[in-house]
DSSP file (Angstrom, degrees, kcal/mol; ACC not computed):
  #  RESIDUE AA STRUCTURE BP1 BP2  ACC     N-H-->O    O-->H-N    N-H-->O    O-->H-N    TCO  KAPPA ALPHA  PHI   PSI    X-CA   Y-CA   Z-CA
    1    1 A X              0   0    0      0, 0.0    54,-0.1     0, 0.0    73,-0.0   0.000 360.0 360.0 360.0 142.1   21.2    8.7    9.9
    2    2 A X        -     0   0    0      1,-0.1     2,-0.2    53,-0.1    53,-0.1   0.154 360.0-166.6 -80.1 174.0   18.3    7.7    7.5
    3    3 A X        -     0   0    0     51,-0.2    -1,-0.1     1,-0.1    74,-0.1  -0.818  31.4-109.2-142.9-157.7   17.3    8.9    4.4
    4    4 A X  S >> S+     0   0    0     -2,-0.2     4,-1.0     3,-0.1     3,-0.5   0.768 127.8  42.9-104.9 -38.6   14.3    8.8    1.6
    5    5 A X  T 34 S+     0   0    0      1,-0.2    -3,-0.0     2,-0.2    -1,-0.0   0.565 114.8  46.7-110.3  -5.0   16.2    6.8   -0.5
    6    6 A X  T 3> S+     0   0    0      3,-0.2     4,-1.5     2,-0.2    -1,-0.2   0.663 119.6  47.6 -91.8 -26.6   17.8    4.2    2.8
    7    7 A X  H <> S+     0   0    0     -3,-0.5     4,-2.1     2,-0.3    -2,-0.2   0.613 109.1  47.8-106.2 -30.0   13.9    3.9    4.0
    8    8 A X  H  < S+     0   0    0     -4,-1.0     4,-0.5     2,-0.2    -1,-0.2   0.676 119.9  39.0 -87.6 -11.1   12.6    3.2    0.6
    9    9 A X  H >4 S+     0   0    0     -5,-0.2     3,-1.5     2,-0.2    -2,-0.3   0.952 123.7  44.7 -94.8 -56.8   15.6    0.4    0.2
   10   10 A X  H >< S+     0   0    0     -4,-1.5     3,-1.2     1,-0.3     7,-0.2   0.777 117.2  41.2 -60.2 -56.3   14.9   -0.5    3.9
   11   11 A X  T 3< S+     0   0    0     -4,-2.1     6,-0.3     1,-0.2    -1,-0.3   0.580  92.1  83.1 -91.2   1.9   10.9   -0.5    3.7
   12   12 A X  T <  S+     0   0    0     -3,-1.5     2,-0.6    -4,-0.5    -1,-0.2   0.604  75.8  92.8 -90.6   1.4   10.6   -2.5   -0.1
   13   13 A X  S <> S-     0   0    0     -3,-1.2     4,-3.6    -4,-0.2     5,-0.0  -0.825  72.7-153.9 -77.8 119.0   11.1   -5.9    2.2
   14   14 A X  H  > S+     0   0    0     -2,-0.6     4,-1.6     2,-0.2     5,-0.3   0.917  92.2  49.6 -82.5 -21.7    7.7   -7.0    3.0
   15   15 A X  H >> S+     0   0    0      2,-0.2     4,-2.6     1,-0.1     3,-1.7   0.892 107.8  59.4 -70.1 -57.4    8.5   -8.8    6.2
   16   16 A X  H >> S+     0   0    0      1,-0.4     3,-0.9     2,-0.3     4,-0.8   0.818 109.7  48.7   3.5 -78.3   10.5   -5.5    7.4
   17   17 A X  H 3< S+     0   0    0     -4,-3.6    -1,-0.4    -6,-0.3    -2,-0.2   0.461 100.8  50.6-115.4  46.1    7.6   -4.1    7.1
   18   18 A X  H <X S+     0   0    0     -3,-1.7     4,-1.2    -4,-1.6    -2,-0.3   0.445 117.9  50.9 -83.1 -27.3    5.1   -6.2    8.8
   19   19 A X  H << S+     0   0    0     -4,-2.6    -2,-0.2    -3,-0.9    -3,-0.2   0.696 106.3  48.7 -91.1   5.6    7.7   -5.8   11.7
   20   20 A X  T  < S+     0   0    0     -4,-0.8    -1,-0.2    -5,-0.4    -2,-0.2   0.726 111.9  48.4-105.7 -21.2    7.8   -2.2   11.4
   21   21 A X  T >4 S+     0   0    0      1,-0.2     3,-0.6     2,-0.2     4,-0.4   0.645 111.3  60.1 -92.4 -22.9    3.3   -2.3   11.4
   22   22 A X  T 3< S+     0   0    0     -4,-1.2     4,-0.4     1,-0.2     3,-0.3   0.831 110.5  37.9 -83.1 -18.3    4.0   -4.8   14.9
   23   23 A X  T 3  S+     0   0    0     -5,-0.3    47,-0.9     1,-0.3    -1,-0.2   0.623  89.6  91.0-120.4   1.0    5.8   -2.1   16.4
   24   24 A X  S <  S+     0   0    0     -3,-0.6    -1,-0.3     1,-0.2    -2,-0.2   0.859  92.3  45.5 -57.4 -29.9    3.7    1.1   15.4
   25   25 A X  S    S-     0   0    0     -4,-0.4     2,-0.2    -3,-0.3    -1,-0.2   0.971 127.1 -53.6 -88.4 -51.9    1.4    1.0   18.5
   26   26 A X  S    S-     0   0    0     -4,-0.4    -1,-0.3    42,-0.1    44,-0.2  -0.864  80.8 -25.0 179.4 169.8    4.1    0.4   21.0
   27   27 A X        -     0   0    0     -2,-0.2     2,-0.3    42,-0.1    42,-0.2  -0.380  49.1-170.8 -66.1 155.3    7.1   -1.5   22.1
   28   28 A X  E     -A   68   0A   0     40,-0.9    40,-1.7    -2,-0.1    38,-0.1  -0.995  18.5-130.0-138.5 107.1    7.4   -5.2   21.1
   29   29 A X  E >>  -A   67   0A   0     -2,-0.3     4,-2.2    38,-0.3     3,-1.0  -0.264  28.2-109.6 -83.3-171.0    9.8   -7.5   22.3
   30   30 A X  H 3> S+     0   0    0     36,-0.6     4,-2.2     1,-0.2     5,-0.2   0.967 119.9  47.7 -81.5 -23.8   11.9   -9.6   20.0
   31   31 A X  H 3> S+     0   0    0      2,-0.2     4,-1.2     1,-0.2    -1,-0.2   0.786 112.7  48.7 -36.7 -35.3    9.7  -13.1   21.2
   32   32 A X  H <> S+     0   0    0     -3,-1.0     4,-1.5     2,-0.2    -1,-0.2   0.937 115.1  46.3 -94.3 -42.6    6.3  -11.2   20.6
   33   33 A X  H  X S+     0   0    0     -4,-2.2     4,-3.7     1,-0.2     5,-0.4   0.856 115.4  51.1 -55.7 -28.4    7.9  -10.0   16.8
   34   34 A X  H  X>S+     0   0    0     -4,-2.2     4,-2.7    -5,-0.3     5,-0.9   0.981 106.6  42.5 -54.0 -59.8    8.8  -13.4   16.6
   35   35 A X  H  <5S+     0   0    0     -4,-1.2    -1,-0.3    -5,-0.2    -2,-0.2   0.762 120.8  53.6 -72.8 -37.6    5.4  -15.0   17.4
   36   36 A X  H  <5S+     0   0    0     -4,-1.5    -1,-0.2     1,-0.1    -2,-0.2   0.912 113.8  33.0 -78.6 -51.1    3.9  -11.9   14.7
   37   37 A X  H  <5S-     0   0    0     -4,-3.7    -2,-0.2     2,-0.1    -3,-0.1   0.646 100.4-134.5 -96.7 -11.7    5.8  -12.2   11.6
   38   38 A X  T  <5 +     0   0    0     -4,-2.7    -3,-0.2    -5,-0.4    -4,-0.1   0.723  60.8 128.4  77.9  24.3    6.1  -16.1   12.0
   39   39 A X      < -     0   0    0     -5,-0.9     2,-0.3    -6,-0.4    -1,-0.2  -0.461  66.8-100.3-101.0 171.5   10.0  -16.2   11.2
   40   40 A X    >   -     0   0    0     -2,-0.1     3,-2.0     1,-0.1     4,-0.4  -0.821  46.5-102.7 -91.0 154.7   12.7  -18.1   13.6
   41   41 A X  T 3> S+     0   0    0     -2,-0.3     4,-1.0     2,-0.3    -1,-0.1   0.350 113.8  61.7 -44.3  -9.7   14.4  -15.7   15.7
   42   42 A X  H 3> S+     0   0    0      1,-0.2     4,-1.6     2,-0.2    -1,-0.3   0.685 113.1  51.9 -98.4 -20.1   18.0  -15.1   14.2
   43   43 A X  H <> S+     0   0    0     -3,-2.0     4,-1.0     2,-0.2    -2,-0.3   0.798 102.8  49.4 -82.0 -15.6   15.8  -13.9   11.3
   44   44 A X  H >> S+     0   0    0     -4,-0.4     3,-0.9     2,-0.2     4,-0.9   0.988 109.5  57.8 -79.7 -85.0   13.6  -11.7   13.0
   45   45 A X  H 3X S+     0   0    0     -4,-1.0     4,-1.8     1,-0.3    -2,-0.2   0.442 101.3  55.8  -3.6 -55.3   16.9  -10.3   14.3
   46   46 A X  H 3X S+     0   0    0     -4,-1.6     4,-0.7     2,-0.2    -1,-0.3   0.986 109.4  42.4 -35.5 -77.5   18.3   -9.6   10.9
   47   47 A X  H <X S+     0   0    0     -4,-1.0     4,-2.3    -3,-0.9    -2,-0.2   0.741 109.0  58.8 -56.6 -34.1   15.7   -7.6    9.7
   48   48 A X  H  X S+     0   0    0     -4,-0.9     4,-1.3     1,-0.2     5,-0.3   0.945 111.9  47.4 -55.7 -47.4   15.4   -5.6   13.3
   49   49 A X  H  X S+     0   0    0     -4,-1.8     4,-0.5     2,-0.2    -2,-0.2   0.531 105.4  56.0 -73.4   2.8   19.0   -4.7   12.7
   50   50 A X  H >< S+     0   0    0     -4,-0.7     3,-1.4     2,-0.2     4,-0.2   0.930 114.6  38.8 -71.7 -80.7   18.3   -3.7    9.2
   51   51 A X  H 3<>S+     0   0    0     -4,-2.3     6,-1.3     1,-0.3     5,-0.6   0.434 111.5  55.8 -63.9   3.3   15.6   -1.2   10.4
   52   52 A X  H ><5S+     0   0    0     -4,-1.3     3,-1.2     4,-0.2    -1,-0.3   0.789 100.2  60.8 -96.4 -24.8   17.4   -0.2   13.1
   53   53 A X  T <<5S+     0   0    0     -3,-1.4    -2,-0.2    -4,-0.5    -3,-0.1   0.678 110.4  53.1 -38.7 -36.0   20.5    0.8   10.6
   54   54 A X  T 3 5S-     0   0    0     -4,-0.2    -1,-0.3     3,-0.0   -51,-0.2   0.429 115.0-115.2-100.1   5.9   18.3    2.8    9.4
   55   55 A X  T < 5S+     0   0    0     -3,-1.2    19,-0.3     2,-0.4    -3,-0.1   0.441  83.8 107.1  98.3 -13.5   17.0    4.6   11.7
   56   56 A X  S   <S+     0   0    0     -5,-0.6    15,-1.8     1,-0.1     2,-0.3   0.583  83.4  38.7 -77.3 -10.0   13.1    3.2   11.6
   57   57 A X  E     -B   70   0A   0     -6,-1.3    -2,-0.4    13,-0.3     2,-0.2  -0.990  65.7-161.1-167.4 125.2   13.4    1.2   14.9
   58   58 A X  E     -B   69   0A   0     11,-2.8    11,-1.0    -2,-0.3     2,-0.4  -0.745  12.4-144.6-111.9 179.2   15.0    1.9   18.3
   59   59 A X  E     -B   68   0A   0     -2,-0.2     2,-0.2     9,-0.2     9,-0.2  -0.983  15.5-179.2-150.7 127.5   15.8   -0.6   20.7
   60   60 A X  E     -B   67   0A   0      7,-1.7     7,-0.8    -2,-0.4     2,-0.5  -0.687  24.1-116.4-101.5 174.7   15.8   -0.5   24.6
   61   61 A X  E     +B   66   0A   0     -2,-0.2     2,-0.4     5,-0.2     5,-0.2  -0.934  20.9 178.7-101.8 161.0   16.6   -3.0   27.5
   62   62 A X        -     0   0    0      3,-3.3    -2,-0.0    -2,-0.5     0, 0.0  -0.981  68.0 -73.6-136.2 110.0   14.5   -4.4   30.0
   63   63 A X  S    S-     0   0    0     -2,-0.4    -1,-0.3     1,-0.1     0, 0.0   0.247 118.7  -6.2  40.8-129.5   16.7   -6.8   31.9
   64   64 A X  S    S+     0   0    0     -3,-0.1    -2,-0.2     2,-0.0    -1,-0.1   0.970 122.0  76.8 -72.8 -65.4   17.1   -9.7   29.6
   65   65 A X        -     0   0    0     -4,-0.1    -3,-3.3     1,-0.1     2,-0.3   0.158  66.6-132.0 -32.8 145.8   14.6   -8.6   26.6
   66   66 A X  E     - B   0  61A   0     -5,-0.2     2,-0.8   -38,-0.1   -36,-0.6  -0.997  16.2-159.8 -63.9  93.2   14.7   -6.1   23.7
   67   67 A X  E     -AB  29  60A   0     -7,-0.8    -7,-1.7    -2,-0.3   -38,-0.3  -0.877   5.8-160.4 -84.6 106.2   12.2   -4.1   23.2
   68   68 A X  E     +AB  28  59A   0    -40,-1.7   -40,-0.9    -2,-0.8     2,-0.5  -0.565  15.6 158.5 -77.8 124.8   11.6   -2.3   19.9
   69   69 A X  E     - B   0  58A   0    -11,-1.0   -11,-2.8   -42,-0.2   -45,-0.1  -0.997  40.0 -79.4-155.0 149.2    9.7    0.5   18.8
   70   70 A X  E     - B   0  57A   0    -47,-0.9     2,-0.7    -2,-0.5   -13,-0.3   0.034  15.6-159.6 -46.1 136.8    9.4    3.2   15.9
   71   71 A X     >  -     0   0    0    -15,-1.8     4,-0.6     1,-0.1     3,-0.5  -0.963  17.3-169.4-103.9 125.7   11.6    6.3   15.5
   72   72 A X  T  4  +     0   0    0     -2,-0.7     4,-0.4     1,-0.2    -1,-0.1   0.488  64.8  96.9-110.1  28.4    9.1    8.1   13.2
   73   73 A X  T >> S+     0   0    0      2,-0.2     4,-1.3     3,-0.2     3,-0.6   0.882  82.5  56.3 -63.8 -31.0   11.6   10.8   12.3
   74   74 A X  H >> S+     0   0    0     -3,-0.5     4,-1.7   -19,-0.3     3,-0.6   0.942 108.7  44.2 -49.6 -54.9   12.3    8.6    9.0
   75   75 A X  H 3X S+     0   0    0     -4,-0.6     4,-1.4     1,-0.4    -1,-0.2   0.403 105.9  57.9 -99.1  16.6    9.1    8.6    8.0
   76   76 A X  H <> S+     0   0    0     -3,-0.6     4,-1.4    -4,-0.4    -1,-0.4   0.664 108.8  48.2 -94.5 -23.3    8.4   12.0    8.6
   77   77 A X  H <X S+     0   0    0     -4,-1.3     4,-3.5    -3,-0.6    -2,-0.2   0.880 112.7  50.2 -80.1 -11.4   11.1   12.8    6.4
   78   78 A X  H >X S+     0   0    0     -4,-1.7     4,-1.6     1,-0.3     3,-1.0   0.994 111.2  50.0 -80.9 -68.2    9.6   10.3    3.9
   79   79 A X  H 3X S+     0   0    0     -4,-1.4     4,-1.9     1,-0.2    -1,-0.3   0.694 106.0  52.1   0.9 -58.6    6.4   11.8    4.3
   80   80 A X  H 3< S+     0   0    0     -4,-1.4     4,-0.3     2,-0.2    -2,-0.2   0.934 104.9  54.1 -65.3 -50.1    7.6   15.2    3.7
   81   81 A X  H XX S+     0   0    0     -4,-3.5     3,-0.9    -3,-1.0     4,-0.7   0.972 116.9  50.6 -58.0 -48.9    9.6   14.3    0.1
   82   82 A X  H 3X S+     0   0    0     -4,-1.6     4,-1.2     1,-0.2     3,-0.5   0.843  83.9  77.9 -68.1 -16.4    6.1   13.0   -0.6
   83   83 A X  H 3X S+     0   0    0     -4,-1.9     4,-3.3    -5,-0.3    -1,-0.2   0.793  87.1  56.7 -46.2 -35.6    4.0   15.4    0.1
   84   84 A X  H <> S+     0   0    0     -3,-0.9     4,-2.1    -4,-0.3     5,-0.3   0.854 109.2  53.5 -84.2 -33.8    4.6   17.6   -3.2
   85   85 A X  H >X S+     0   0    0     -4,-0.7     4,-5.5    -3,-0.5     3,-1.3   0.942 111.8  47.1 -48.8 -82.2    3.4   14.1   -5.3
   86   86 A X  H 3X S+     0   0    0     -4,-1.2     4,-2.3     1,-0.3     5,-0.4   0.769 109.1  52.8 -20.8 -73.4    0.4   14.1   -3.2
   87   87 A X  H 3X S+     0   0    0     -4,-3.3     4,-1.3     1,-0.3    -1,-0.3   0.796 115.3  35.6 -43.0 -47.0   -0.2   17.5   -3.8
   88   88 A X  H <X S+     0   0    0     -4,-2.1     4,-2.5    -3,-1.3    -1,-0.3   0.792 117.6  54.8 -75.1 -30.0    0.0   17.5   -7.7
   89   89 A X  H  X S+     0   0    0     -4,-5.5     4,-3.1    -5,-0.3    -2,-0.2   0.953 114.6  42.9 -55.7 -57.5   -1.8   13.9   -7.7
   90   90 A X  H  X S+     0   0    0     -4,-2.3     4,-1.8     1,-0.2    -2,-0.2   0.675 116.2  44.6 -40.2 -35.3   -4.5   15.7   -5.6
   91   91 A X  H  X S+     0   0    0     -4,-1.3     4,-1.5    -5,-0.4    -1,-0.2   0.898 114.9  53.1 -75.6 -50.8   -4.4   18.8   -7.8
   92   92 A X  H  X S+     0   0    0     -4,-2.5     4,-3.2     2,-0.2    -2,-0.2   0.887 109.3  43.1 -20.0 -64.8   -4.5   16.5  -10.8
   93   93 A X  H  < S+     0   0    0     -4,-3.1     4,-0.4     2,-0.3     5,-0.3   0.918 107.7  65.2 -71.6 -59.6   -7.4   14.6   -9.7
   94   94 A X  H  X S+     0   0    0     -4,-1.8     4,-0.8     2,-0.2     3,-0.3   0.719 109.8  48.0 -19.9 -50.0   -9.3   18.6   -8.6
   95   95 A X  H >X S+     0   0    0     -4,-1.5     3,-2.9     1,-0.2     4,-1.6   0.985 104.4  52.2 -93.0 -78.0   -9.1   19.1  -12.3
   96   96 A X  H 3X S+     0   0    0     -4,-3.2     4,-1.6     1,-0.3    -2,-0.2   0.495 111.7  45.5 -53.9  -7.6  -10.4   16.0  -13.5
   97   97 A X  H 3> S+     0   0    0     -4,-0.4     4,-1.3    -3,-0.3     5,-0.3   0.399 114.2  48.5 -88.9 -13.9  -13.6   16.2  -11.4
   98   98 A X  H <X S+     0   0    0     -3,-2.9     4,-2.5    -4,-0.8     5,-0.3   0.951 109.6  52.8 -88.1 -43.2  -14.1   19.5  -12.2
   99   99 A X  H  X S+     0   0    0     -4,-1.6     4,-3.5     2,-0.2     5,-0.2   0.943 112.3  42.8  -1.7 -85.3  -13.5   18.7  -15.8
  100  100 A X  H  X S+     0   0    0     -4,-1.6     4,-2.6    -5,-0.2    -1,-0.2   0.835 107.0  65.0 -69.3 -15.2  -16.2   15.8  -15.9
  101  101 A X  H  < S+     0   0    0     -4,-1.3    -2,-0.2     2,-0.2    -1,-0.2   0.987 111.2  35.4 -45.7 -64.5  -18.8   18.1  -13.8
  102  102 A X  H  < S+     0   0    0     -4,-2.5    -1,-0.2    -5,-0.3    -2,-0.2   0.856 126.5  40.4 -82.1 -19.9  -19.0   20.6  -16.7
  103  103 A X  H  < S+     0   0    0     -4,-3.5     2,-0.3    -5,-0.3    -1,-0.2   0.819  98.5  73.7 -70.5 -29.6  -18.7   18.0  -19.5
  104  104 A X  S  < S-     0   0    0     -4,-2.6     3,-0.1    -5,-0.2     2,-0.1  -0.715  83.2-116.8-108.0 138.3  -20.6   15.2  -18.6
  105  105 A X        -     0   0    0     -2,-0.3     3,-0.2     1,-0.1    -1,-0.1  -0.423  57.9 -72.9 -75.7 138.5  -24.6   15.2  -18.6
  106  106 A X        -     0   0    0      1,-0.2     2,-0.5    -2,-0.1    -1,-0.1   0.416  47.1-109.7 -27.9 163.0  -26.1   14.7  -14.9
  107  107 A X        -     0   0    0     -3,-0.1     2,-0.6     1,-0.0    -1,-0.2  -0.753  34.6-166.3 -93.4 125.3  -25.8   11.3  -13.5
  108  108 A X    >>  -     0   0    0     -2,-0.5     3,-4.3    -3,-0.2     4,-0.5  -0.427   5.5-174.5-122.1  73.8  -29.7   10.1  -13.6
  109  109 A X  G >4 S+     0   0    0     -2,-0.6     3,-0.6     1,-0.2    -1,-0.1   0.740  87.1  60.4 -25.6 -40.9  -29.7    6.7  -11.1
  110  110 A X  G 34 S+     0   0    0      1,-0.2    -1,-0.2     3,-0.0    -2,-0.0   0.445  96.8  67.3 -81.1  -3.4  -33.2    5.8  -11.8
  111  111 A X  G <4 S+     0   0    0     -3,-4.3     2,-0.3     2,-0.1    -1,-0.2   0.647  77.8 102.7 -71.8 -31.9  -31.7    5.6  -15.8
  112  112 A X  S << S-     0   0    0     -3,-0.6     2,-0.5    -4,-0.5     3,-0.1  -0.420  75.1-135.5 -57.5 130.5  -29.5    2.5  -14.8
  113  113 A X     >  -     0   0    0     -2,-0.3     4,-0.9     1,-0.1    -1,-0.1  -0.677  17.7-138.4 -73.9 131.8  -31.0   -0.9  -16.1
  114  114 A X  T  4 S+     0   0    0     -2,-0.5    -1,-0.1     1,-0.2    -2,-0.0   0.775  99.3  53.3 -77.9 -26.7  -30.5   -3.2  -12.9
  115  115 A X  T >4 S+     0   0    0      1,-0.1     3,-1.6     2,-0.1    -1,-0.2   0.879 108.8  42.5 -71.3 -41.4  -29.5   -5.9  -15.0
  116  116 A X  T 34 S+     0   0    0      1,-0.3    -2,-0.2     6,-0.1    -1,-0.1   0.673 108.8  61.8 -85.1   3.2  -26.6   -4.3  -17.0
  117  117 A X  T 3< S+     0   0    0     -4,-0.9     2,-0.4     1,-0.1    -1,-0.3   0.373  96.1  68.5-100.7  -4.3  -25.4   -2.5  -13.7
  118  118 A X    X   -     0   0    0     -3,-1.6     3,-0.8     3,-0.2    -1,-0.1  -0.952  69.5-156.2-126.5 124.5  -24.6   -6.2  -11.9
  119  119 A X  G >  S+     0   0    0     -2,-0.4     3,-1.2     1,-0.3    -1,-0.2   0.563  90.3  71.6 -48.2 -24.4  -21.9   -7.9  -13.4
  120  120 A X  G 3  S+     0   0    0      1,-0.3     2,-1.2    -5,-0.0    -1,-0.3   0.990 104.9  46.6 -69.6 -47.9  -22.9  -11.4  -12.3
  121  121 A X  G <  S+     0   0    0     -3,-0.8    -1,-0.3    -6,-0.2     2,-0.2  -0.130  82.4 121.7 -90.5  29.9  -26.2  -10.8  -15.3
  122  122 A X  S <  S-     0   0    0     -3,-1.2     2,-0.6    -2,-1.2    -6,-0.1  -0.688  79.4-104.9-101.8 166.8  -23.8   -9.6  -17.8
  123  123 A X    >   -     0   0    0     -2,-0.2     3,-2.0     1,-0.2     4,-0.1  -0.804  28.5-139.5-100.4 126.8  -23.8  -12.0  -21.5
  124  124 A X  T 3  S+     0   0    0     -2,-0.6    -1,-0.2     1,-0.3     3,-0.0   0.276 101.6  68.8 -59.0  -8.3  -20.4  -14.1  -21.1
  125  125 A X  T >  S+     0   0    0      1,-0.2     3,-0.9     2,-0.1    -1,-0.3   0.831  96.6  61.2 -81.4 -42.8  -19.5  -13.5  -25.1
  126  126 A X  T <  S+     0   0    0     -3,-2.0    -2,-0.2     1,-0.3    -1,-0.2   0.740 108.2  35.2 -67.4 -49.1  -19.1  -10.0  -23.5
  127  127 A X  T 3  S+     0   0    0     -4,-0.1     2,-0.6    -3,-0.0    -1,-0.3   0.100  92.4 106.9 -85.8 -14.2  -16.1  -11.0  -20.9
  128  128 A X    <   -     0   0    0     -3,-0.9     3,-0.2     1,-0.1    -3,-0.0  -0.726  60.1-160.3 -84.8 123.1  -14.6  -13.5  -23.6
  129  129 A X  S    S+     0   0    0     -2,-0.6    -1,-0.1     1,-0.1    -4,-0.0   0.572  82.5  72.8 -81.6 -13.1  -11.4  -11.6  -24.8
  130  130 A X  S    S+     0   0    0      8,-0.1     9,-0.6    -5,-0.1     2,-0.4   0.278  86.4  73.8 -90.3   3.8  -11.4  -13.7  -27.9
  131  131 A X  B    S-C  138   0B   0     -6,-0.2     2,-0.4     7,-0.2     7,-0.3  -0.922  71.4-153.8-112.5 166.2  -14.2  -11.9  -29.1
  132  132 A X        -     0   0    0      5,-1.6     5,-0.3     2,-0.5     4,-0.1  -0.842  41.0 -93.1-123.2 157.3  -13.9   -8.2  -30.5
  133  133 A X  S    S+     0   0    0     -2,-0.4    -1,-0.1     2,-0.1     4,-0.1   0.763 113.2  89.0 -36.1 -59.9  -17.4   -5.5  -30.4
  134  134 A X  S >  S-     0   0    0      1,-0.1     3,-1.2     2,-0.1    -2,-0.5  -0.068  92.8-131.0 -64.1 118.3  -17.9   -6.7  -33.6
  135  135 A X  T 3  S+     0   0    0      1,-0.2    -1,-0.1    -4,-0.1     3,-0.1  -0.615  84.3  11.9 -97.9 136.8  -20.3  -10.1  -32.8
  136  136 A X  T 3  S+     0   0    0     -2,-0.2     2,-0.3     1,-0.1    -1,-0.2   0.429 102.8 101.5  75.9  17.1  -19.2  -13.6  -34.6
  137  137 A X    <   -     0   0    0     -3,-1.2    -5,-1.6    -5,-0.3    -1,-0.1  -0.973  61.9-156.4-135.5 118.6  -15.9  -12.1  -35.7
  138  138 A X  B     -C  131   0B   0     -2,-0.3    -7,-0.2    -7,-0.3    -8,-0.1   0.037  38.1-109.0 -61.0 147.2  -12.7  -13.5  -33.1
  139  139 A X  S    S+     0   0    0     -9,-0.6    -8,-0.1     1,-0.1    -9,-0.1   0.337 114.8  69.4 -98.0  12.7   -9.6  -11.5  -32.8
  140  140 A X              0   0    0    -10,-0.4    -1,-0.1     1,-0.2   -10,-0.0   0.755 360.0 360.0 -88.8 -14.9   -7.9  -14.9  -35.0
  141  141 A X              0   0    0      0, 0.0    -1,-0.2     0, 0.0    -2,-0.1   0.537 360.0 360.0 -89.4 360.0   -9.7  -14.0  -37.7
């Protein structure tokens, strides 16, 4: 049986989870994972038994072949612990646009100077971290 805290240990390998994105659509056998993640096979193997240890990946036979595919009961549960983050980032976020809507003076496009709005035209003293607002004075000094 899985957890959030076995799926988060499980998923913080990035090949893991490039094999776990091979096998979201459908089954995958272990040659095709092979041929995907670019590993040799006793390593692709490792890491299927990881995520199947945990509960992210089941595995049928077909004849000789494996074939692999998602249990997404893990990651509904993982889902689910996040949802209440989401919600307060999201609430967070609700507040801070409503915020700068009643503080901040309309947005007026036709105000932008087309030069100071494209970084490529900007003055390179500006992008220099060794200078400070103050012009001809260094943060060595």
């Amino acid at each position: 049986m899985s957890s959030v805290a076995t799926v988060f240990d499980v998923l913080a390998d990035p090949t893991r989870r490039r094999l776990l994105d091979a096998v979201r659509d459908g089954e995958r056998s272990v040659g095709e994972l092979v041929e995907e993640v670019g590993m040799h096979q006793p390593g692709v193997s490792r890491h299927l038994k990881v995520l199947r240890d945990a509960g992210l990946v089941e595995v049928r036979r077909d004849a000789q072949r494996r074939l692999y595919r998602v249990r997404p009961e893990p990651l509904m549960e993982l889902d689910a612990w996040l949802e209440p983050y989401r919600r307060e980032w999201s609430n967070r976020l609700d507040a801070l646009e409503r915020h700068l809507l009643r503080t901040s003076p309309p947005f007026d496009p036709s105000a932008v100077d087309p030069q100071k709005a494209d970084p490529r035209s900007a003055d390179p003293e500006d992008a220099d971290p060794q200078h400070s607002i103050h012009r001809g004075r260094t943060s060595h000094e």
